[in-house]
Structures are given as C-alpha cells and as structure tokens.
N, C-alpha and C positions, 0 to 999 in steps of 0.2 A: 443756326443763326440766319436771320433774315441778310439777303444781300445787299450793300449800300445804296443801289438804284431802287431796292425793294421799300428798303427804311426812308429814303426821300420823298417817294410816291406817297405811303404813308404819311409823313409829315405835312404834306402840301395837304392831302387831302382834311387831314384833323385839323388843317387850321383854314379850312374852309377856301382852299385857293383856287384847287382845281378838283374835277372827278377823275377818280384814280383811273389810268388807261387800261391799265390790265390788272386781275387780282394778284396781290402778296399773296404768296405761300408758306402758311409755317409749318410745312411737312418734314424739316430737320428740325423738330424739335426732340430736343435728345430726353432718351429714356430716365436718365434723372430727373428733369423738368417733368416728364410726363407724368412720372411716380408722383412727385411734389406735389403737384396739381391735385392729382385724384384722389391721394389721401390728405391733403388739410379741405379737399370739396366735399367729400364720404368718409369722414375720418370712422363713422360706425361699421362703415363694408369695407373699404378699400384698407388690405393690410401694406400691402408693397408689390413691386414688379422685380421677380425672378425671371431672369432672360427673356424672352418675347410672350412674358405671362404675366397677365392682371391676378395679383394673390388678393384671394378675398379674405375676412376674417373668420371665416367657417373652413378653410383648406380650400376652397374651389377656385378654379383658372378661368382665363378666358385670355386667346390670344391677342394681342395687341394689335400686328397687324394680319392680313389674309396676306401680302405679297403681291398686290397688284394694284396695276399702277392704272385709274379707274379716268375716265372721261368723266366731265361734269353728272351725267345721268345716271351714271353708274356707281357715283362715290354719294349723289345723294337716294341712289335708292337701296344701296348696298354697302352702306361705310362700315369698315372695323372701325378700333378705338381710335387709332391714331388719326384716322382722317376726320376727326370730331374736330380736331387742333391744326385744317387744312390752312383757315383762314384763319388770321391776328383780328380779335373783334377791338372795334376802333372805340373802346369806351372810353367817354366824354366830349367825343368829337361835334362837332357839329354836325347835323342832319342835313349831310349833302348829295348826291347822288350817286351810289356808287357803281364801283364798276361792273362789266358785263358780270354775270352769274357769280357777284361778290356774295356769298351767304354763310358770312361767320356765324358759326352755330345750328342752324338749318338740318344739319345732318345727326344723327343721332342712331349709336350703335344699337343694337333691339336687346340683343341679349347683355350687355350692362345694363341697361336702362331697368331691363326686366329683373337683373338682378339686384339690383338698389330700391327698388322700389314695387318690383309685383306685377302680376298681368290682370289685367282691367277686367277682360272676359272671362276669370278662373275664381270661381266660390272661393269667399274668401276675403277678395282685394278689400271692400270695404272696410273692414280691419285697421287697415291703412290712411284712412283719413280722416280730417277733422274738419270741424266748422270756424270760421272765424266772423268779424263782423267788419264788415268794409266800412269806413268813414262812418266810426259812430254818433259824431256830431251831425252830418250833412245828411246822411244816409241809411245807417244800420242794415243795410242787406248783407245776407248772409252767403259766406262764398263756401262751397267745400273745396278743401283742397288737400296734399300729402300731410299728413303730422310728421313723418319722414327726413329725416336729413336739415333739420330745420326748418322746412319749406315755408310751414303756417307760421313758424318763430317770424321769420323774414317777410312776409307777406302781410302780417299784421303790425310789422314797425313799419313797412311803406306805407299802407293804413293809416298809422296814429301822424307818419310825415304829409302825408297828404290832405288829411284832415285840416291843416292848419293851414295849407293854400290859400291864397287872399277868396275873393267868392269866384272871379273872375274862372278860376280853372275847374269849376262845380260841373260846367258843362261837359268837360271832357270824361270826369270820373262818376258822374250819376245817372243813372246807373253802369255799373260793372256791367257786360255781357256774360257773364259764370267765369265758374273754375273749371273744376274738374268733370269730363262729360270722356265717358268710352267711345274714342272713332277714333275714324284713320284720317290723315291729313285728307284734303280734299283732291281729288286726283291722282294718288298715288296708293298705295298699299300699306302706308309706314305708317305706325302708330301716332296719334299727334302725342305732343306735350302735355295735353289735355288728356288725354287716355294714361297716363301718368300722375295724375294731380301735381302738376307741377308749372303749371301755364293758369292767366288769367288777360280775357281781353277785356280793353274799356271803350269808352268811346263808341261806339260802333256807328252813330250818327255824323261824327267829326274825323271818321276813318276814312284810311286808302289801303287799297288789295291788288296786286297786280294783276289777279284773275278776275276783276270788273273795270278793269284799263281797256282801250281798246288799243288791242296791237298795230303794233306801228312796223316795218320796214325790217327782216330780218331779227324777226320773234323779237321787239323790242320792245318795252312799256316806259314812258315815261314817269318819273319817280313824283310821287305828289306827296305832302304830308304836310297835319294842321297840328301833330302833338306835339305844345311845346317842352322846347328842352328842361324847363324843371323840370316836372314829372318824367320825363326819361331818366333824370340825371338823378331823382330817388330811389328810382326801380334798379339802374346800374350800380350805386351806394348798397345797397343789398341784398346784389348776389344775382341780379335778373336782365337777363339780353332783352334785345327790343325787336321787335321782328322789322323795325324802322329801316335797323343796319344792313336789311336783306338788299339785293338786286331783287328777287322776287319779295317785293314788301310784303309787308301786315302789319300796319303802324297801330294798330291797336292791342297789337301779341304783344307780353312778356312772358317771359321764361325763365325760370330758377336753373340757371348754368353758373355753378361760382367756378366752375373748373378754369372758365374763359375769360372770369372777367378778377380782380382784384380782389382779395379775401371781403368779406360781408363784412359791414362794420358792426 
C-alpha cells in the first residue's frame, strides 16, 4: 500500500493542484494484486503467480522480481515484472506536470512482453497482427497493429469513439503516425511498444517529446502538451497509457497496458 503522504501527493496532483514533488512508489504491491492484474490484463498467457513466478498457460515461469533495488536507469533499462507496477499511473487525472522521472508504465519487462506477444525480429511475428481502420468516417487509414490480447479489439473501439469527436479534434488524429514498426525506443536498447504492435502515435504535428525540449538546469525538460483530455480519456477507457503521463513525455504515444490502468471497457 501506498503511504498516506504518498496517496495525498497523488491526490493533489489528480486534481490538478500541484506537481507531485517526488514520485509515488507502488513497489509494495502485493503478489495477489500483481497476479490480479496480469491475468484479467493476459487472461490467454497469464495462468497465475506460484511464489516469485509468473505461471503462464503453456507451464512456463518467468520470475517476478530479479531482487534489486535499481536506480532510475537501471529499473528503466533493466526492469523485472514487478517494477512495470513501480509507479501508480494517474488515470483520468488531469495533464499536469509530473514529477522528476515520474514514468508510470515507460518500463517494460522484455521477456513478458516477448512472451505475450512475440519478437518482432524472429520469422514468424507477423502472424501476429492485424489490420484495422483508423476513423473510418474522417480518415480510413489503415493501422497494423497486435490481433493479440485484444489489442486491435480495443484500438478500433477507440477508433469508432473518436470518430464521433466534434471536427475540432480531426487535427489531432489525422493522420495517425502508425502502429506497429520493429525498433528499439530511441536512445536506449529496449524494445519500443511499437516493436510489440501494441502502441500507436497521433498527432505528430500537435505533439511534445522531451528529447526535442531544450534542457534546462539539471537534465530537466519542461512539460509541454496540446492533446486534449478527451482523446486521452478514450484511450485510458480502453486499456491504453498516454505517454502524456511520462516525466520523459511523448504526448502523442499510446500504449495497450490494461495491467496499469482500470479493466477496458
């Protein structure tokens, strides 16, 4: 459980009062809730957690945690399962600025990831995805993305809700920047979400990055962003983080994580 000065920070911050001064930690989150999580998020892989083991539905493990207690760099270039669940991601909050190296969701363990869904670079992966049609009224572009764990189920009910957006929000979502493209996040090693088919950017013209901010004062970026909260708050409805909620943003990223955020409606 989060600490009461933890859950206050939180509070304040979701209701848009202040920026949280330090990140919440939900690294006690107990191995019940974790199980919970993983199998109503992967109910096809995820069988259950036997003692410090992710059981999948084929017999195979995968431990939960490594045992180490990781600095910022180190938990995002090297996370087990459990530091996926480091940070409480603040859905529905308001888009305020958060705190130092606040990156609910940002991390992602390589070997679940690979095993729910496949390695991009391995004959084969294509197997694995589908096609869907983005804003068939405004747009009809076609996005690839996971058929996988409901990904495209969920991507194309944000689709049919965004479609109906007054016109005003056309600018944000026409075109989509893609789905599914095999690379590694940009500066790092780590497979993106994108190399998954399970991520899709929009906007890219009405977007903020913090790797095209100019740094400020003790590697800081200040937090910019023009995507409004509706369209966040469809993407969060069905199972998808915002990369908004980053310290290091990408207000144009979503990402299929139901583990993080409220069951998909």
């Amino acid at each position: 459980m989060l600490r009461r000065t933890e859950i206050f920070l939180v509070a304040l911050a979701a209701a848009g009062i202040c920026q949280l001064a330090s990140p919440a930690f939900a690294d006690s989150i107990g191995s019940a809730e974790l199980e919970s999580r993983l199998r109503s998020a992967y109910p096809a892989f995820v069988s259950g957690v036997d003692g410090d083991k992710i059981v999948f539905r084929d017999g195979s493990r995968l431990p939960i945690t490594d045992g180490k207690d990781k600095p910022f760099d180190a938990w995002l270039a090297n996370p087990d399962i459990r530091d996926m669940f480091r940070f409480p991601y603040p859905q529905g909050a308001p888009a305020v600025a958060p705190a130092r190296n606040f990156d609910p969701g940002r991390a992602r363990n390589e070997a679940f990831f690979t095993k729910i869904y496949g390695d991009c670079a391995k004959p084969g992966f294509a197997s694995s995805l589908t096609t869907i049609t983005w804003l068939p009224s405004k747009s009809g572009q076609k996005i690839r993305i996971s058929r996988l764990n409901g990904v495209a189920e969920h991507l194309q009910a944000v689709s049919h809700e965004l479609d109906a957006l007054p016109a005003k929000f056309d600018v944000f979502l026409v075109p989509a920047a893609g789905g599914y493209l095999c690379r590694t996040i940009a500066g790092t090693e780590q497979r993106s979400g994108h190399g998954y088919g399970i991520a899709i950017d929009i906007a890219t013209r009405r977007s903020h990055y913090w790797r095209w901010a100019k740094e400020g004062s003790g590697h800081s970026y200040a937090f910019r962003n023009e995507i409004p909260p509706e369209i966040v708050s469809i993407f969060e409805k069905h199972g998808f983080i915002w990369g908004g909620r980053w310290y290091h943003y990408d207000t144009m990223h979503f990402e299929y994580r139901p583990e993080l955020l409220a069951a998909p409606k």
